[in-house]
C-alpha positions in Angstrom: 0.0 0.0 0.0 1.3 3.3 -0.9 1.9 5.8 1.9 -0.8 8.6 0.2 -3.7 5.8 0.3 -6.6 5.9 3.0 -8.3 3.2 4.3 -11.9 3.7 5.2 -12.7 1.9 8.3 -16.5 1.4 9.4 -17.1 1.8 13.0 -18.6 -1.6 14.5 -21.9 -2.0 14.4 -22.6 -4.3 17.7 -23.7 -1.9 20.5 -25.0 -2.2 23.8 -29.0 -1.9 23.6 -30.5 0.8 26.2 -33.2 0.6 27.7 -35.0 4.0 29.8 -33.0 2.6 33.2 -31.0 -0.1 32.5 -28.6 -1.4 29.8 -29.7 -5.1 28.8 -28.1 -7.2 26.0 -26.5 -5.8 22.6 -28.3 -4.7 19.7 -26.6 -4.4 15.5 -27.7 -3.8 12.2 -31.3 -2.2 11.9 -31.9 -2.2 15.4 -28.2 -0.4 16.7 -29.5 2.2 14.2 -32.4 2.4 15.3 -30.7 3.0 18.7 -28.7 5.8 17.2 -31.8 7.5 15.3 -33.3 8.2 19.0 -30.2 9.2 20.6 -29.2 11.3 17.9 -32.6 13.2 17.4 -32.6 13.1 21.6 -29.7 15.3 21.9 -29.7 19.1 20.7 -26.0 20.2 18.8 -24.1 22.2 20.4 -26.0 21.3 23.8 -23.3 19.3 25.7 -19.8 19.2 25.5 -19.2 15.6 25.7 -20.7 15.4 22.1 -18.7 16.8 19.2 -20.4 19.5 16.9 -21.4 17.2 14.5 -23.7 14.9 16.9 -27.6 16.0 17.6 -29.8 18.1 16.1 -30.6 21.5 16.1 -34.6 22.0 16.5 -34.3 24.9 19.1 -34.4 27.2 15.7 -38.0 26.2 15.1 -39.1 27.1 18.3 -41.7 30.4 17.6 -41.7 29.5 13.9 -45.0 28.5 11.9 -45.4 25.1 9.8 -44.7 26.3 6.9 -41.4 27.1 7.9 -40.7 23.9 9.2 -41.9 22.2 6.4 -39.2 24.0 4.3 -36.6 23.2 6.1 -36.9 19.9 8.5 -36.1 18.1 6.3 -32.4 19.3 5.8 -32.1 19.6 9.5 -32.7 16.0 9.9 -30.5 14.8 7.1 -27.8 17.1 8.5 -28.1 16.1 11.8 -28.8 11.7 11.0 -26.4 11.4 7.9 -23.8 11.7 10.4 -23.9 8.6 11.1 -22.1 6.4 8.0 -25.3 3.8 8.2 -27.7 5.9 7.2 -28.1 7.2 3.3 -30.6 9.6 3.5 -33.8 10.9 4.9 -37.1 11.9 3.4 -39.9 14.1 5.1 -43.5 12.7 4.4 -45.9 14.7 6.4 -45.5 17.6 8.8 -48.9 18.0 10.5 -50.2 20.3 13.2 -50.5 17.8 16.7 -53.9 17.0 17.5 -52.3 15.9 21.0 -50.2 18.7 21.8 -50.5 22.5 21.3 -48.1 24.1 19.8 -46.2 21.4 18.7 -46.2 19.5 15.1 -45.4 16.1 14.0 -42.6 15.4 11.3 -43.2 11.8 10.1 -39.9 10.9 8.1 -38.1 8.0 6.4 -34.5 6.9 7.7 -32.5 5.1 4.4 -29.7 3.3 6.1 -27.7 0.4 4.4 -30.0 -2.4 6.5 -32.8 -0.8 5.2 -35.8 1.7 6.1 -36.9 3.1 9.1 -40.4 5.1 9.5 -39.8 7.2 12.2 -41.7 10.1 14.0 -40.8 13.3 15.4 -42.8 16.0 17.5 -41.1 19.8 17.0 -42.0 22.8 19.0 -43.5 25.5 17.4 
């Protein structure tokens, strides 16, 4: 191997799966990304410096804003924030809905491409 080639090196998949108390068995594939999707969409950027600026997601900025902004632009913010991770491809917004269950809040329901496959996930965003 010549000295100006890079290897790529894929972090391992096999985690640890968490639970809301306890940690209980190991988790890969679908489910460790999974896993990551929550923690990842869990945790604003810039929010804690144990996490570099890459990690989380920023959804403070749509706090105040109406649903037509957020339908603009969640989208990118969640491929920003979960394309991060080298497992997942891409991210597609379906819906983003007023929430019948909470006021002033909507509901992003979004599509996760990762190499294991899709994930339907859901997301509520203060207005």
């Amino acid at each position: 191997m010549a000295s100006d080639e890079t290897l790529e090196y894929r972090q391992p998949n096999l985690t640890y799966r968490l639970g809301k108390k306890s940690v209980a068995g190991k988790v890969d594939k679908i489910e460790a990304v999974k896993q990551a999707i929550y923690h990842i969409l869990s945790t604003e950027r810039y929010s804690s410096p144990i996490y570099d600026d890459d990690y989380g997601v920023e959804l403070e900025q749509y706090i105040g804003q109406d649903i037509g902004f957020i339908e603009a632009d969640i989208e990118n913010t969640l491929r920003e924030a979960l394309c991060q991770d080298d497992r997942i491809t891409d991210v597609q917004v379906n819906s983003v809905e007023k929430s019948k269950e909470q006021a002033g809040c909507c509901v992003v329901d979004f599509t996760v491409f990762t190499i294991y496959g899709n994930v339907e996930e859901s997301l509520n965003v203060v207005q």
